[in-house]
Each structure stands twice: as C-alpha cells, then as structure tokens.
VOMIDO-920089 format. One record per residue (C-alpha): residue in one letter; residue number from 1; chain; x, y, z. Coordinates in Angstrom, 2 decimals, padded with zeros to 5 digits. Example, Ala and Ser with C-alpha at 12.3 -4.5 7.8 and 13.67 -1.06 7.14 Angstrom:
REM VOMIDO-920089
<node "A" 1 "A" <012.30 -004.50 007.80>>;
<node "S" 2 "A" <013.67 -001.06 007.14>>;
***
This chain:
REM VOMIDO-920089
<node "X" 1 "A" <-024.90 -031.78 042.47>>;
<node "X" 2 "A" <-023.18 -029.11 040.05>>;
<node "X" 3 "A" <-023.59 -029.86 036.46>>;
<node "X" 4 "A" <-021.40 -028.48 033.70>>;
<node "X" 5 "A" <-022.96 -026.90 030.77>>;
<node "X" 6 "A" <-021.47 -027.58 027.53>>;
<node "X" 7 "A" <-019.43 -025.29 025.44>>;
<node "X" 8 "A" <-020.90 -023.45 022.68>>;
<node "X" 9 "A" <-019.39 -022.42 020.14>>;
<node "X" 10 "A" <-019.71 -018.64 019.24>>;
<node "X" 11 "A" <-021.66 -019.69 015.77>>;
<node "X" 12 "A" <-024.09 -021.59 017.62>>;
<node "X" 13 "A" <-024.27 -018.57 020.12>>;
<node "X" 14 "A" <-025.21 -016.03 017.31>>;
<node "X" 15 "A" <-027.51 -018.29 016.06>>;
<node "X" 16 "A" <-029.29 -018.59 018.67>>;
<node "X" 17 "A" <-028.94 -015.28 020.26>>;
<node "X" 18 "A" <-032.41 -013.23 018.72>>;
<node "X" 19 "A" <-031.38 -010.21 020.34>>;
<node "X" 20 "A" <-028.37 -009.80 018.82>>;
<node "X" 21 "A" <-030.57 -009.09 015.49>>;
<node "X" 22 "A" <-032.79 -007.10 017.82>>;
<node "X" 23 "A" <-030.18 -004.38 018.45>>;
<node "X" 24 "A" <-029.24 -003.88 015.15>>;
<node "X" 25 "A" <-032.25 -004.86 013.09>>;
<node "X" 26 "A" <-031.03 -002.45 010.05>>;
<node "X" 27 "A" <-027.32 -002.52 010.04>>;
<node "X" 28 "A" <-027.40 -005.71 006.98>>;
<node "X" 29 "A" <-029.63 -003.67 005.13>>;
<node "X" 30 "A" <-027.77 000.00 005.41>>;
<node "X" 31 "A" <-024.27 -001.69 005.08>>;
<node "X" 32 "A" <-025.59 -003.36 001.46>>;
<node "X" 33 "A" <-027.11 000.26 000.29>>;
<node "X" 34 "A" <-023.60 001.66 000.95>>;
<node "X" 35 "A" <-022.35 -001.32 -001.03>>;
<node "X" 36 "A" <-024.87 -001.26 -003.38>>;
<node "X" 37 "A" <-023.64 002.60 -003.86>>;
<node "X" 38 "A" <-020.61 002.17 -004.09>>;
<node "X" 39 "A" <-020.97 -000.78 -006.71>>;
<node "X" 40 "A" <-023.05 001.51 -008.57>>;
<node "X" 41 "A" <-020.19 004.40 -008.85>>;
<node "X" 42 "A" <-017.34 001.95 -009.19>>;
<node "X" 43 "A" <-019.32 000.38 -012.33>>;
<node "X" 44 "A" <-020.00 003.89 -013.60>>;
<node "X" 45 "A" <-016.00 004.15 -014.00>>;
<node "X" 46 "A" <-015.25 000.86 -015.51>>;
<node "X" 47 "A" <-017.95 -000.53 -017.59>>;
<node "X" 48 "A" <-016.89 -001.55 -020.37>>;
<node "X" 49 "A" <-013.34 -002.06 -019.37>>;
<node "X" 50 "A" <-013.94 -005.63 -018.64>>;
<node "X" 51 "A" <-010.58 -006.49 -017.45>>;
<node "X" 52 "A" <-010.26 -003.45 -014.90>>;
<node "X" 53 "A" <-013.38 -003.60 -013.73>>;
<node "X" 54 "A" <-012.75 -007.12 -012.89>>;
<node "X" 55 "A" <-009.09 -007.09 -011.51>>;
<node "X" 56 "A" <-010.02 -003.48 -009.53>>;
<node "X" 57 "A" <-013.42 -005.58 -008.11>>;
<node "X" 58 "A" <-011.46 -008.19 -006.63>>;
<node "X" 59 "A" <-010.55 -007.09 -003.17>>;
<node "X" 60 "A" <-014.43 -006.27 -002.76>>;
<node "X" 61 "A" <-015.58 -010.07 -003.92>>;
<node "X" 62 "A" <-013.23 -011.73 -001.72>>;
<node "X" 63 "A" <-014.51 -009.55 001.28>>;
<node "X" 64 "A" <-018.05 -010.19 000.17>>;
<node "X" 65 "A" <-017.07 -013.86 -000.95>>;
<node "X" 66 "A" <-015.25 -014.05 003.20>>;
<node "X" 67 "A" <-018.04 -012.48 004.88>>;
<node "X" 68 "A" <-020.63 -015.08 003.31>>;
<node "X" 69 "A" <-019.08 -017.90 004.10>>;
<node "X" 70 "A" <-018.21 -017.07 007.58>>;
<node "X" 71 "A" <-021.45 -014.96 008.07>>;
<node "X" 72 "A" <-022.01 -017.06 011.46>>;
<node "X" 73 "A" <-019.77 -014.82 013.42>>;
<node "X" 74 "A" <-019.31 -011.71 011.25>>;
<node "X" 75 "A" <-020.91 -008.12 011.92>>;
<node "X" 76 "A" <-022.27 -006.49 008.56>>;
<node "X" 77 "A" <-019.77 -003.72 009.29>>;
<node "X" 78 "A" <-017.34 -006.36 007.72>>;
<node "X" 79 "A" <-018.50 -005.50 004.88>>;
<node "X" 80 "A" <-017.69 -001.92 004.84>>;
<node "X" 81 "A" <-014.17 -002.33 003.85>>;
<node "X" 82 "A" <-015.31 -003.62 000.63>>;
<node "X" 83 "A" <-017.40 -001.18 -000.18>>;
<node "X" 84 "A" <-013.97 001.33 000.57>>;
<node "X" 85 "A" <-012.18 -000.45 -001.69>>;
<node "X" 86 "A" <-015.23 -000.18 -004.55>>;
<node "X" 87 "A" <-014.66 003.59 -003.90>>;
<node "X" 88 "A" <-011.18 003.94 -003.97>>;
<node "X" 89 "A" <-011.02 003.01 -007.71>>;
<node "X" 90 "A" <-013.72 005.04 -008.43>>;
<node "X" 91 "A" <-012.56 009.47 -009.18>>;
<node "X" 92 "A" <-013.69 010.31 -005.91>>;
<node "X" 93 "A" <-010.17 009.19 -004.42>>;
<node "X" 94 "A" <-008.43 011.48 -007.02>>;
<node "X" 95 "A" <-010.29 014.70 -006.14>>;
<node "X" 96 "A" <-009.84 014.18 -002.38>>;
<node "X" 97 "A" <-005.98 013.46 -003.69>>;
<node "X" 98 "A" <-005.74 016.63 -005.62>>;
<node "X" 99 "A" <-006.91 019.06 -002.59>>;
<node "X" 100 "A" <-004.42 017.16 -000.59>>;
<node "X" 101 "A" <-001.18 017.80 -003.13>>;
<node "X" 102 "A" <-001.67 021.77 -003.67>>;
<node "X" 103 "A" <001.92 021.82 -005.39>>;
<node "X" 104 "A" <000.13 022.94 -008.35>>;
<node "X" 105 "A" <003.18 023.22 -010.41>>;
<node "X" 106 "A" <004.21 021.72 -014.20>>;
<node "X" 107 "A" <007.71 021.89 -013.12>>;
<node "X" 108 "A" <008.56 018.49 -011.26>>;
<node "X" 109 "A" <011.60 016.84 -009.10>>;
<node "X" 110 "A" <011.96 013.67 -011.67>>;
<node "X" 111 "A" <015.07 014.75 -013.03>>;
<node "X" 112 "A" <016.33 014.45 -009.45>>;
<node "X" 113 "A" <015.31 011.37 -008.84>>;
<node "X" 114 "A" <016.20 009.93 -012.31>>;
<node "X" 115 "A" <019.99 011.53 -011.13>>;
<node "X" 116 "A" <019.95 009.87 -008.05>>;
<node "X" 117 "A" <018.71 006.30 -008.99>>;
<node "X" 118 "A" <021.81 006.60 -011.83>>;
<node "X" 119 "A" <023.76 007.24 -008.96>>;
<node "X" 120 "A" <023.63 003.22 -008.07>>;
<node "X" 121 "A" <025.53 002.63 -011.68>>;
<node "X" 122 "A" <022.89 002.11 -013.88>>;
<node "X" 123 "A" <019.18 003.14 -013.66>>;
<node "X" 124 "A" <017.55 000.52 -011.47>>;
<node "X" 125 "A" <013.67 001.21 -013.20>>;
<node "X" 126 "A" <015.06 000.88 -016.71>>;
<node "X" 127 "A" <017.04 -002.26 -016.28>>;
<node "X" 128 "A" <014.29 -004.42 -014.68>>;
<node "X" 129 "A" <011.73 -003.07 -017.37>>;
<node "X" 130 "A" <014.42 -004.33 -019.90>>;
<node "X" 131 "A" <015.39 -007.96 -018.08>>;
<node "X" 132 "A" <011.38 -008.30 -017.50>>;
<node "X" 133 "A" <010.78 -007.69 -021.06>>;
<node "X" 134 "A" <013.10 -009.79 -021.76>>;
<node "X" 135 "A" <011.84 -013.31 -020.26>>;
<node "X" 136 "A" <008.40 -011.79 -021.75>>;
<node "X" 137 "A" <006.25 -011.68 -018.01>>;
<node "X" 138 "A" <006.04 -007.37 -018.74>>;
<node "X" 139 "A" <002.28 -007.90 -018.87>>;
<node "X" 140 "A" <002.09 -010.69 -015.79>>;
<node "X" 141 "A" <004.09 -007.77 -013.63>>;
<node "X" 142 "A" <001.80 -004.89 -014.91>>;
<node "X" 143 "A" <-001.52 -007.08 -013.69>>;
<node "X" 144 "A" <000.65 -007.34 -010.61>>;
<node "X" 145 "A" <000.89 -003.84 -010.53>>;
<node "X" 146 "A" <-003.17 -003.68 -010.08>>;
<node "X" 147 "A" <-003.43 -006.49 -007.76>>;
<node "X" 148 "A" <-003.24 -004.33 -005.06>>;
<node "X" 149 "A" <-006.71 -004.13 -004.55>>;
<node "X" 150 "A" <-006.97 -008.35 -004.59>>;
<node "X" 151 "A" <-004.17 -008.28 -002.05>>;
<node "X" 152 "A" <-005.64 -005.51 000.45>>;
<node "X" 153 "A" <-008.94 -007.73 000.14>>;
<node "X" 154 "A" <-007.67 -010.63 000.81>>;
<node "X" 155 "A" <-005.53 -009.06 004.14>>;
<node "X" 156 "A" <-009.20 -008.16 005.26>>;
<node "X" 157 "A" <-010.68 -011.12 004.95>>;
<node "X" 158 "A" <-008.27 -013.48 006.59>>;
<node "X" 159 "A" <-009.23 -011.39 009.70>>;
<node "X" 160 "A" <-012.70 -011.33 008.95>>;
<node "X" 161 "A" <-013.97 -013.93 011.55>>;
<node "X" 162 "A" <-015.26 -012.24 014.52>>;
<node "X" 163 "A" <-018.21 -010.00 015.89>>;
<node "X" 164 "A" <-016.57 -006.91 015.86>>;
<node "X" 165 "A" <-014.50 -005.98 012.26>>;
<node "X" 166 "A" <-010.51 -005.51 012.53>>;
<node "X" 167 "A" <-010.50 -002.00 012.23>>;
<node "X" 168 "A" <-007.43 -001.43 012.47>>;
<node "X" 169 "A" <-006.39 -003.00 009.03>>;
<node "X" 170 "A" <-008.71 000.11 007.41>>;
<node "X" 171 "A" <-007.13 002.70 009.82>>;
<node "X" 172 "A" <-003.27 001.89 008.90>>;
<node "X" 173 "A" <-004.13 001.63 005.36>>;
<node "X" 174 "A" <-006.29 004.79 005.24>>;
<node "X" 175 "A" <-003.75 007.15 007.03>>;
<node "X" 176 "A" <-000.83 005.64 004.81>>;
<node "X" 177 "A" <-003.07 007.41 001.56>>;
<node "X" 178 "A" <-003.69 010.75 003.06>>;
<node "X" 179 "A" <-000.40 011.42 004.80>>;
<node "X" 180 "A" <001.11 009.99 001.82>>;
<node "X" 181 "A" <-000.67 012.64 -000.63>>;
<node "X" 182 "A" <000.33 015.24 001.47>>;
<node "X" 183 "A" <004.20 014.42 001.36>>;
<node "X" 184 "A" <003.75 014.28 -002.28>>;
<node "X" 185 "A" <003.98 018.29 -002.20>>;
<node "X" 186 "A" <007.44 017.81 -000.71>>;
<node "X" 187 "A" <008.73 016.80 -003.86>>;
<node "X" 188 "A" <006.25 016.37 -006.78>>;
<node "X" 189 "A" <007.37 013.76 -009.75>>;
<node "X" 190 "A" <005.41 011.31 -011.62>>;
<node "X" 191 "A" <007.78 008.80 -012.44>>;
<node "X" 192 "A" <010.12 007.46 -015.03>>;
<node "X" 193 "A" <007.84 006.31 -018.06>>;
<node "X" 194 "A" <006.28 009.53 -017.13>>;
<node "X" 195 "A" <009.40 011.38 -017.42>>;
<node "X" 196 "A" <011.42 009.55 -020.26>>;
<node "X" 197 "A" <008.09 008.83 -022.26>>;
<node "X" 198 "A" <007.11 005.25 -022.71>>;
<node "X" 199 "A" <009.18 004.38 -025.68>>;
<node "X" 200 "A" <012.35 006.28 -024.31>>;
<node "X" 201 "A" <012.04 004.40 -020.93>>;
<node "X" 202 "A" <011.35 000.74 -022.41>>;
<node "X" 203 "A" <014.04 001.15 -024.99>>;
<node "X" 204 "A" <016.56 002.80 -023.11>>;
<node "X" 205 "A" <019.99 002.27 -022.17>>;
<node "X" 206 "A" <019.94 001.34 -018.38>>;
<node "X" 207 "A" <023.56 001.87 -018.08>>;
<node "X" 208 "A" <024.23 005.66 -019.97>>;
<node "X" 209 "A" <025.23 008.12 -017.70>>;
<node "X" 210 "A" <022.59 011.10 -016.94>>;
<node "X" 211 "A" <022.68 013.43 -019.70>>;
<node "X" 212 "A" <024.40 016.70 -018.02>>;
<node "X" 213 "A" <026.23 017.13 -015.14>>;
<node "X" 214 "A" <023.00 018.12 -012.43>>;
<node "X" 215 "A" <019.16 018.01 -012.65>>;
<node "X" 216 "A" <016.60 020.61 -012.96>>;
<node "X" 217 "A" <013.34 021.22 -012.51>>;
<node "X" 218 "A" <011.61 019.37 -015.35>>;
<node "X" 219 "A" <007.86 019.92 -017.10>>;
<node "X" 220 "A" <005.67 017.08 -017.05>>;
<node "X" 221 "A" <002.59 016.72 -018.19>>;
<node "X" 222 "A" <-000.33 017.32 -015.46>>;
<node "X" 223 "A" <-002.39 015.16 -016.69>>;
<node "X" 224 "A" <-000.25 012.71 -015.05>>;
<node "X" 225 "A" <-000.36 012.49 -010.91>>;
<node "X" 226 "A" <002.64 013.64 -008.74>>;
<node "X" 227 "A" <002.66 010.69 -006.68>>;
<node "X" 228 "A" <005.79 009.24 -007.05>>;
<node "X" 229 "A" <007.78 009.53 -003.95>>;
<node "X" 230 "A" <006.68 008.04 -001.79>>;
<node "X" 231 "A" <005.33 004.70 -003.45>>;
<node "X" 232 "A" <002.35 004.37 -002.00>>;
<node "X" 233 "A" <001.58 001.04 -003.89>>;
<node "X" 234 "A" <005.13 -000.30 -002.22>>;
<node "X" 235 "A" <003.48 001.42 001.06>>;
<node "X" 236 "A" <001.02 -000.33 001.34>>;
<node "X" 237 "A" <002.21 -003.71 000.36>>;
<node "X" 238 "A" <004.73 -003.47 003.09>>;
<node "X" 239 "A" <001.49 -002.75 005.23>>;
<node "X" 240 "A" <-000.11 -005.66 004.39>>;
<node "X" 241 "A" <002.86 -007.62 005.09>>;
<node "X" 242 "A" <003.45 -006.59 008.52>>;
<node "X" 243 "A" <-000.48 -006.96 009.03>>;
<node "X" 244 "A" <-000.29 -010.61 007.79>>;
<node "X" 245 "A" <002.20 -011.66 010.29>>;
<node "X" 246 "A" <000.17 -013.66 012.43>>;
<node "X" 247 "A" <-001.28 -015.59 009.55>>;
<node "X" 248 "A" <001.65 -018.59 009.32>>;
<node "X" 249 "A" <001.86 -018.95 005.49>>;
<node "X" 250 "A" <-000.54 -016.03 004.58>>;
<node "X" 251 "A" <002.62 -013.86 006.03>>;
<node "X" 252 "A" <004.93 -015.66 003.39>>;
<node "X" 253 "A" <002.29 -014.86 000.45>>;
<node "X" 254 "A" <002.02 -011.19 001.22>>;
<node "X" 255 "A" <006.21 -011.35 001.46>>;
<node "X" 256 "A" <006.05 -013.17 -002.40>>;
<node "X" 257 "A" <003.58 -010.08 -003.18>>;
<node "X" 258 "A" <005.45 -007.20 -001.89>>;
<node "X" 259 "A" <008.57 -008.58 -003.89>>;
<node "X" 260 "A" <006.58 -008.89 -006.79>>;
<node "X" 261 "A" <004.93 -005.10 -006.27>>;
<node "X" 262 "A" <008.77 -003.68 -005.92>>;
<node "X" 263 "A" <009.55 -005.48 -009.39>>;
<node "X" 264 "A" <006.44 -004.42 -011.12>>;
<node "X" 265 "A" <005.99 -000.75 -009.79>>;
<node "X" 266 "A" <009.88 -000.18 -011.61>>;
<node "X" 267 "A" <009.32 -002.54 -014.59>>;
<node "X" 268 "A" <006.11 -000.62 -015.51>>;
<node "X" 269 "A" <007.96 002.92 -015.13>>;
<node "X" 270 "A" <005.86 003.82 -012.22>>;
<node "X" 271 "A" <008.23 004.44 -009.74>>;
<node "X" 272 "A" <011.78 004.94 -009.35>>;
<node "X" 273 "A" <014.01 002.57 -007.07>>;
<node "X" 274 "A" <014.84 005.59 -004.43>>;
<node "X" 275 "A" <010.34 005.90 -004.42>>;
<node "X" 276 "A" <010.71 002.01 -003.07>>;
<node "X" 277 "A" <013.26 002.77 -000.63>>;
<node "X" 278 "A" <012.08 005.87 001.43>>;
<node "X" 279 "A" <008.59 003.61 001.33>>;
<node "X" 280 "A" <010.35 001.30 004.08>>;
<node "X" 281 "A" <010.70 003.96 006.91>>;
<node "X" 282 "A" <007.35 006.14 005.48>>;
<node "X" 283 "A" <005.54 002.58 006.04>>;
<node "X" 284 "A" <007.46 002.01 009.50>>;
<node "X" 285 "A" <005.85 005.72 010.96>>;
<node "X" 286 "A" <002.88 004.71 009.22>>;
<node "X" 287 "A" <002.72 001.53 011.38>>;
<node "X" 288 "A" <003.40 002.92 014.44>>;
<node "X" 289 "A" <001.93 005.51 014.43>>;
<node "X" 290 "A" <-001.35 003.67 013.99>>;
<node "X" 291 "A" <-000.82 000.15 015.46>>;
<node "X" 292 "A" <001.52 -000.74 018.37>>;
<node "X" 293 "A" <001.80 -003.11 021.12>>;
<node "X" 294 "A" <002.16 000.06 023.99>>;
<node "X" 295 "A" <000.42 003.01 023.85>>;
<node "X" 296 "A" <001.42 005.31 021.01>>;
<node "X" 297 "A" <002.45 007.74 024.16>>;
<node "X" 298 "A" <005.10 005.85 025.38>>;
<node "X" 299 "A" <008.93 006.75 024.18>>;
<node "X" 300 "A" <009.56 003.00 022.57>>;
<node "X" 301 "A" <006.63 003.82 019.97>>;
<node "X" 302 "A" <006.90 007.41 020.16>>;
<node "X" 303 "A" <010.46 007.47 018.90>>;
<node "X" 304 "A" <010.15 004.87 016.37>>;
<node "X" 305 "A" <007.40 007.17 014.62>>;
<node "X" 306 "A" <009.98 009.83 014.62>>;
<node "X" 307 "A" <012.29 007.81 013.43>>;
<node "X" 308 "A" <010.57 006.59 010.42>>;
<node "X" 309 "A" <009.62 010.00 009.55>>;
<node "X" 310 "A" <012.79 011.64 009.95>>;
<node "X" 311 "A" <014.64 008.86 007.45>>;
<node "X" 312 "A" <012.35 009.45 005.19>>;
<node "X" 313 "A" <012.44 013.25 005.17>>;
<node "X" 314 "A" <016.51 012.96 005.52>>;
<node "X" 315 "A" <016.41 010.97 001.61>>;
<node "X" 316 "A" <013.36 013.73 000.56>>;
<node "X" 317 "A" <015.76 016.62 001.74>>;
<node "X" 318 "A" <018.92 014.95 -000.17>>;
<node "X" 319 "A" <017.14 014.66 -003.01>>;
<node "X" 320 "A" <016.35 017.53 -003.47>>;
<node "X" 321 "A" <018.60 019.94 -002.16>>;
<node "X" 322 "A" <022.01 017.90 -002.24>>;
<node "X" 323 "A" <021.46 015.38 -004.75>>;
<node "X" 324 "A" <025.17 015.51 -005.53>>;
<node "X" 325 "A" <025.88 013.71 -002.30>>;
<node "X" 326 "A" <024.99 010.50 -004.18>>;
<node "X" 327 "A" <027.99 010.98 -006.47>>;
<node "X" 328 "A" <030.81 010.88 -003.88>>;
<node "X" 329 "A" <030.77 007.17 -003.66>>;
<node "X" 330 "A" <028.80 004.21 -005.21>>;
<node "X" 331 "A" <029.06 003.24 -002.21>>;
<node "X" 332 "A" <026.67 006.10 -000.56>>;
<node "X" 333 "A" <023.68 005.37 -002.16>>;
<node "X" 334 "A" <023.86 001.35 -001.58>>;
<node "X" 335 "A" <024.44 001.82 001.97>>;
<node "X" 336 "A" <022.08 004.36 002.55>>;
<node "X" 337 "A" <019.61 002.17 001.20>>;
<node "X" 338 "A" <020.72 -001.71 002.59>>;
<node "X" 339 "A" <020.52 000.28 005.96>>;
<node "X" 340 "A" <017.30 002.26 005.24>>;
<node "X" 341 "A" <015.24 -001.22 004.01>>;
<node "X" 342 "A" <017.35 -003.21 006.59>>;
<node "X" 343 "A" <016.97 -001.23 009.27>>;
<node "X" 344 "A" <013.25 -001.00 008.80>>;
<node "X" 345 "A" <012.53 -004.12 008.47>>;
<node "X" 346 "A" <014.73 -005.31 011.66>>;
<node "X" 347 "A" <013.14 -002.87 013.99>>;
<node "X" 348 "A" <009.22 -003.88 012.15>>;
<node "X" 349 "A" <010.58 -007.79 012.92>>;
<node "X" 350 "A" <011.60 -007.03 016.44>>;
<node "X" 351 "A" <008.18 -005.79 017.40>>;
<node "X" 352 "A" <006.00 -008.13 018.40>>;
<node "X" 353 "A" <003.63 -009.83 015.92>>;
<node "X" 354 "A" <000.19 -007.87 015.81>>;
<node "X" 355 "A" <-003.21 -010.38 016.57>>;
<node "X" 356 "A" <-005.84 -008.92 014.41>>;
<node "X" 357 "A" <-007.63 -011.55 014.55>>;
<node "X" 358 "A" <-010.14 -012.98 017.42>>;
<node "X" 359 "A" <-008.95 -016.16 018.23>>;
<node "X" 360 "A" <-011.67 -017.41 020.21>>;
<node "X" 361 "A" <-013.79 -016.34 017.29>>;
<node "X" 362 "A" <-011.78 -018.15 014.56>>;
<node "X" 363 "A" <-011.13 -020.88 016.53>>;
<node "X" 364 "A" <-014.89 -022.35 015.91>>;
***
C-alpha cells in the first residue's frame, strides 16, 4: 500500500535541513562584516546629519527589517543589497562617478537645455518649483527627492522571499548608474538651480523668453556634478516600476512614486523636464538590455535595446548640435516627447510582466 507523504513547506524544509547550514557555515557571518563595513563608512559620512543619515539608511533597514522577518527561506546574500545601498551614499560612489565622466570641463550644455525646455512655452522646472511652493509641500517633494534609497529598498525586499536572492533587481539598477555616468560626458550640465542659482530659479519668471536668441557653452561651478541628462534618479524610478509589476498594488505604489520623483527632481531644480524625458527610452535599453523574457540575442530584445539607445542619443544629438529645431513649432517638442514617454512605456507594457519573485517560495 503506497502512502503519501505530506507537503512541507519550504520553511519547515530549511529548518530542518542541517546541511544546508553545513555548506555555508560562514556566509551569515561574512555577509554582516560587509554590512557591518559598510554601516561603519556610511555613518562616517552622515553622523551628525540626523535626518540624512536616517532618510539615506532607509532602503538598508527595510532590507534588513525584510530579511528578518522572513529569515526562514532567505539566503544571507539577501542581505548584500543593503549593504550596496549603505555604500552608495557613502563618497566612494562619487569617485568611481568622477573616473567614469572624464569631461573635465567648467564649460557646460545647461544653457542648451534651459533653451530647449523654454521651447515647450514656459520653463517646465521653474513653473512646478513655483506652483509647489505655492501649496507649501516644496520640502515634502525635496524628502521625496531622497526617498530613492527607501523606494529601491523596499523593491528588494518585496522579492526577498526565496533561497536564492533576485539578482537581477541589483544588476538592472547597477548598470543603469555606470552607463548612465558615462553618457553624462555626452553632454555635461548640472541642472537648473545649478545654472540659474537658487534664488534666480525659485523666484523666476517661468514664462520669460530665454534671454538671447541661442545658447552657449556656460561655466558652472565644479563643485557641482554633471549629471543632469540623463536623470538617473527618474532612471531608476522607472526601473523600479517596471520591476514591481508583478507585485498587484506594490506596482501602483512605485507608479504614485515615480510621479512624485518627476515632480520633485524639477521642483527642487535638479533636473530639467527634457533630463525626465530622454530617461524613458535610456531606462527602456537599460531594461532590456539586462532583463528580458528571450534571450538578449534574439532580434525582438536586441532591437528594442537599440531602440532605446538610439532615441535617447537622437534628443542628446538635438540638443546639442540643433537645438534650434525645437523652435520651429510648439508643437515639435510636445510631440517628440508624448511619443518618446508614450512610446516607451507602450512597448515596456507590452512585454510581458517580469516574476522576480519565487512563487513556490513566497507562497508558504
């Protein structure tokens, strides 16, 4: 007579399962020294600065915080991503970032991208810094602004449940910083606030016209970063997004914060609205170029990474050698960009929905 044995649950299996700590008897211990590092470094950066230590800390807790709770099926290695995140606040980040945009040059493209988004009829940055001020939420949009690393955390965790860690979360997210630094040398600007000066931009008129009749290489400072185009911080929000998809209303939270992250990267003078744009199809090669349903070989992917990559260096080239172009029409620059976002996001949408998760894992 055949008996059926009952189904455990994978919990109860790693529980149970001595060997499993047998193989890796030292992986809990190494994985919290490179935490405990990296804690250390991050700490070293922001002591002190309660609020920013706390805010830029917040993606690591919420790994840490994930990883405890569902420590029945997780892999230390889970909690690697945290300790990433502890040193991407840290200087180390803007070192490797400085190697990677050799334009060493005071002379910048801002003025050509300050042209450009007046193109639209008004300058898009200066206007929602004025209508934010306005309802008084300036400061709720600027802690927005650092969420990022809450957000990112939070995208990790809610994939957190299973032996082996979703790796591919870190990989897309990594690759969209370093090729992202590098395109910064294609045309170096800082930004708005950075351009205009802070009083300048929060005071200014969003509707004057741009003083002259073309733009010109412009100093700025170096002690601010030329890491304006594209917007990384929209980047990467758009990643996190399209990572979130198969988490039912987790997918509609990272859609409120990506909103949110366009509004407060141009009410804070970070970015301007043409940075937000070409961060659709940068995110799009980005995406596929890392994560696809069909080997990144075959045409379907193959072409979609090209065709990312060639949108965004089509608006790059514009800018900055035929910025004019944006003049002949109002109605060229709100095309170009309805189609650029739309476009994006229909071909992103028409993919099928990533599983970063392991179901059998999470369904215990």
């Amino acid at each position: 007579m055949s008996s059926v044995s009952p189904k455990v649950s994978p919990c109860a299996k790693l529980r149970s399962n001595i060997a499993f700590l047998d193989l890796k008897p030292f992986g809990l211990p190494l994985v919290g020294l490179v935490l405990a590092v990296s804690g250390y470094l991050f700490a070293q950066n922001w002591w002190g600065n309660w609020f920013f230590l706390a805010i830029y800390s917040g993606g690591a807790v919420v790994i840490v915080g994930s990883w405890l709770y569902w420590r029945c099926v997780d892999s230390p290695l889970n909690l690697l991503p945290a300790a990433f995140l502890l040193l991407y606040y840290t200087h180390i980040p803007d070192k490797l970032a400085a190697l990677l945009t050799f334009m060493k040059t005071t002379a910048t493209y801002d003025a050509f991208l300050l042209y450009v988004d007046r193109s639209f009829g008004f300058s898009p940055s200066i206007l929602v810094s004025r209508w934010v001020s306005s309802v008084h939420l300036l400061q709720i949009f600027f802690w927005i602004y650092l969420a990022l690393s809450i957000a990112i955390g939070a995208c990790f965790a809610a994939h957190i449940r299973q032996e082996e860690p979703p790796w591919r979360i870190v990989v897309v997210l990594f690759a969209a910083v370093v090729i992202g630094a590098l395109c910064y040398n294609l045309l170096p600007a800082c930004g708005p606030r950075m351009l205009l000066g802070g009083n300048d931009f929060y005071s200014g008129d969003a509707f004057a016209a741009f003083p002259g009749t073309q733009p010109a290489m412009v100093a700025v400072t170096p002690k601010y970063p030329r890491n304006a185009m594209p917007s990384l911080h929209m980047t990467w929000a758009l990643l996190v997004l399209w990572i979130s998809r198969d988490l039912g209303r987790g997918h509609w939270l990272a859609a409120i914060f990506a909103f949110f992250t366009a509004v407060a990267t141009l009410s804070i003078g970070e970015h301007y609205l043409v940075d937000l744009v070409v961060a659709f199809p940068f995110a799009l090669a980005i995406w596929n170029l890392c994560i696809g349903d069909v080997p990144l070989s075959h045409p379907k992917r193959t072409l979609t990474v090209a065709g990312g990559a060639c949108v965004y260096l089509a608006w790059t080239a514009a800018i900055r050698f035929s910025p004019t172009i944006f003049y002949a029409s109002p109605v060229i620059p709100w095309l170009a960009s309805a189609a650029t976002v739309a476009g994006t996001l229909f071909i992103v949408y028409s993919q099928p929905a990533i599983p970063f998760a392991n179901r059998e894992a999470t369904s215990s």
